[in-house]
Residue frames relative to the residue before (quaternion, step in Angstrom):
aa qw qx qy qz dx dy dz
X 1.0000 0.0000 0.0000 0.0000 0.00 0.00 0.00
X 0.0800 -0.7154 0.6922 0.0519 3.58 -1.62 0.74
X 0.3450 -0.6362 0.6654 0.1828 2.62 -1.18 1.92
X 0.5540 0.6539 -0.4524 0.2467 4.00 -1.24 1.16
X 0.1614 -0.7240 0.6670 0.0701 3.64 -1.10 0.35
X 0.5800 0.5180 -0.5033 0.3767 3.39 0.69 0.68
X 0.6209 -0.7189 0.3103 0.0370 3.01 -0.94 1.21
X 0.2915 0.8147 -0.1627 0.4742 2.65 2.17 -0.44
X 0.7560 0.4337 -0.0983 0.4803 3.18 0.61 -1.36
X 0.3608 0.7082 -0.5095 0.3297 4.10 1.32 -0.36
X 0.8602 0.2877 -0.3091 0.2860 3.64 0.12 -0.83
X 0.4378 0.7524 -0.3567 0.3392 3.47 1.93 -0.25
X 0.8576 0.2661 -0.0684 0.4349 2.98 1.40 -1.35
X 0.3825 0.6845 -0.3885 0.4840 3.11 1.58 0.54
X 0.5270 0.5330 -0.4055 0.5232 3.65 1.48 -1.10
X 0.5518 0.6717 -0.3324 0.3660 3.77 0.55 -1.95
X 0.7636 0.3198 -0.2078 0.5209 3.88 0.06 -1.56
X 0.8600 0.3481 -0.1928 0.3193 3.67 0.07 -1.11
X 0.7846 -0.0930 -0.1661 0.5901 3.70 0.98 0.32
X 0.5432 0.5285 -0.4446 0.4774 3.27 0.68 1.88
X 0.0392 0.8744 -0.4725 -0.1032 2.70 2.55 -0.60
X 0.4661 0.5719 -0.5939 0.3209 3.51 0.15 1.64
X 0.5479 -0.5848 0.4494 0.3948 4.26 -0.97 0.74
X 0.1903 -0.7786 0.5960 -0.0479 3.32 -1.30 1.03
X 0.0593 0.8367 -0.5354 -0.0989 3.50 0.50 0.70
X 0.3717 -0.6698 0.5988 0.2336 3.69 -1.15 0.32
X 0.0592 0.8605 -0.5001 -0.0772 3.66 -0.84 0.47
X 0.3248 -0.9007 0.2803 0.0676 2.98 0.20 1.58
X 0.1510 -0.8358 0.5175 0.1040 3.74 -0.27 1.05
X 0.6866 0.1771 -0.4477 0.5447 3.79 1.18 1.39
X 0.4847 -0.6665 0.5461 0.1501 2.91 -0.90 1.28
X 0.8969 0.0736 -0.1039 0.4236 3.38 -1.30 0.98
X 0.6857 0.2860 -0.2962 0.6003 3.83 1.40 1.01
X 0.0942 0.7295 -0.6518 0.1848 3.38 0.91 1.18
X 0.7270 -0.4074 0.5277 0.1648 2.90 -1.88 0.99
X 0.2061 -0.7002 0.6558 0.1928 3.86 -0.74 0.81
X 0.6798 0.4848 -0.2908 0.4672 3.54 0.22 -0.49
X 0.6239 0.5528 -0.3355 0.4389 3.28 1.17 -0.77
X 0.7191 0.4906 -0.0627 0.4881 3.10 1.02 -1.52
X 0.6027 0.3960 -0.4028 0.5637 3.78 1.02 0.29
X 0.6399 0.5806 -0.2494 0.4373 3.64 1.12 -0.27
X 0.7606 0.2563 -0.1773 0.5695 3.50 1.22 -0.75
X 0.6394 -0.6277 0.3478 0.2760 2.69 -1.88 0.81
X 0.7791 -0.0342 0.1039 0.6173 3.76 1.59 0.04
X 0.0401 -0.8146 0.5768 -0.0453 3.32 -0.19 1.02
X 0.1473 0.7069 -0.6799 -0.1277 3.62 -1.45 0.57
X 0.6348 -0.5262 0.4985 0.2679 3.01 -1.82 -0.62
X 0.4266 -0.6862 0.5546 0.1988 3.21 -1.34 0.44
X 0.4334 -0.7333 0.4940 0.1742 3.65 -0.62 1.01
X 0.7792 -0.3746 0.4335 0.2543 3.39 -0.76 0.85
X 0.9140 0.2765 -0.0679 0.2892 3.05 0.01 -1.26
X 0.4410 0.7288 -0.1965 0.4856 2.89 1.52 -0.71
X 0.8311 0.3829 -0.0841 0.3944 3.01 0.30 -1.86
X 0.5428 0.5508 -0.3180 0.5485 3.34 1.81 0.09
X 0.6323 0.5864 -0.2573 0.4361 3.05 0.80 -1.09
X 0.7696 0.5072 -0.1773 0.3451 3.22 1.11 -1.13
X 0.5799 0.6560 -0.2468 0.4153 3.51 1.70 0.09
X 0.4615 -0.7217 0.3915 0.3358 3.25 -0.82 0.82
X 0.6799 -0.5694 0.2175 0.4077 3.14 -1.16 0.33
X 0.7272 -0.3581 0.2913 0.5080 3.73 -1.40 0.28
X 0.8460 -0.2610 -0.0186 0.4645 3.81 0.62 -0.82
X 0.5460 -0.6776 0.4767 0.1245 3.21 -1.33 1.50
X 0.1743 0.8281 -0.5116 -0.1486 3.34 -0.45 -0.08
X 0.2465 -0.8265 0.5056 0.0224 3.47 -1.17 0.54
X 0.4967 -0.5578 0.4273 0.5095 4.00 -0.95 -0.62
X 0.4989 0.4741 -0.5172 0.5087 3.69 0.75 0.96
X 0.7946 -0.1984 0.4966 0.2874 3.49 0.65 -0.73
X 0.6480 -0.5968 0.3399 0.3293 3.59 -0.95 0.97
X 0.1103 0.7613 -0.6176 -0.1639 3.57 -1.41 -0.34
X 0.2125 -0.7700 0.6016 0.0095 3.41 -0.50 1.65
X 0.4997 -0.6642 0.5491 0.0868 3.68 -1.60 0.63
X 0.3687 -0.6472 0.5453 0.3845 3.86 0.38 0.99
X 0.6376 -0.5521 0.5248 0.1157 3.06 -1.43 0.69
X 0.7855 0.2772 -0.3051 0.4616 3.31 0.69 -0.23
X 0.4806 0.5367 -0.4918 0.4889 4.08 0.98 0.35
């Protein structure tokens, strides 16, 4: 699986399916603007819910023995 929607990636995984004869899924991280090219190339592409992908983030700030880590404000 590829976490992506960049299109960029069509011929990586085109190589992968057609003379690796191995499954490529595509996991899209925008809902409802999947990649056509992307999506003629894999063997099955979904999305990622919202939530999840929030859910799945660390918190605003991390901290460690180096020293803070804060989350831009806008993610």
């Amino acid at each position: 699986m590829v976490i992506t929607n960049d299109s960029d990636l069509r011929e990586p995984i085109r190589i992968v399916r057609q003379e690796l004869n191995l499954e490529v899924g595509v996991i899209n991280p925008r809902p409802r603007r999947t990649s056509k090219e992307l999506a003629r190339e894999a063997s099955f592409v979904k999305s990622i819910r919202k939530w999840i992908l929030k859910d799945s983030q660390f918190p605003d700030l991390l901290q460690d023995a180096y020293g803070e880590i804060r989350k831009p404000t806008g993610w």
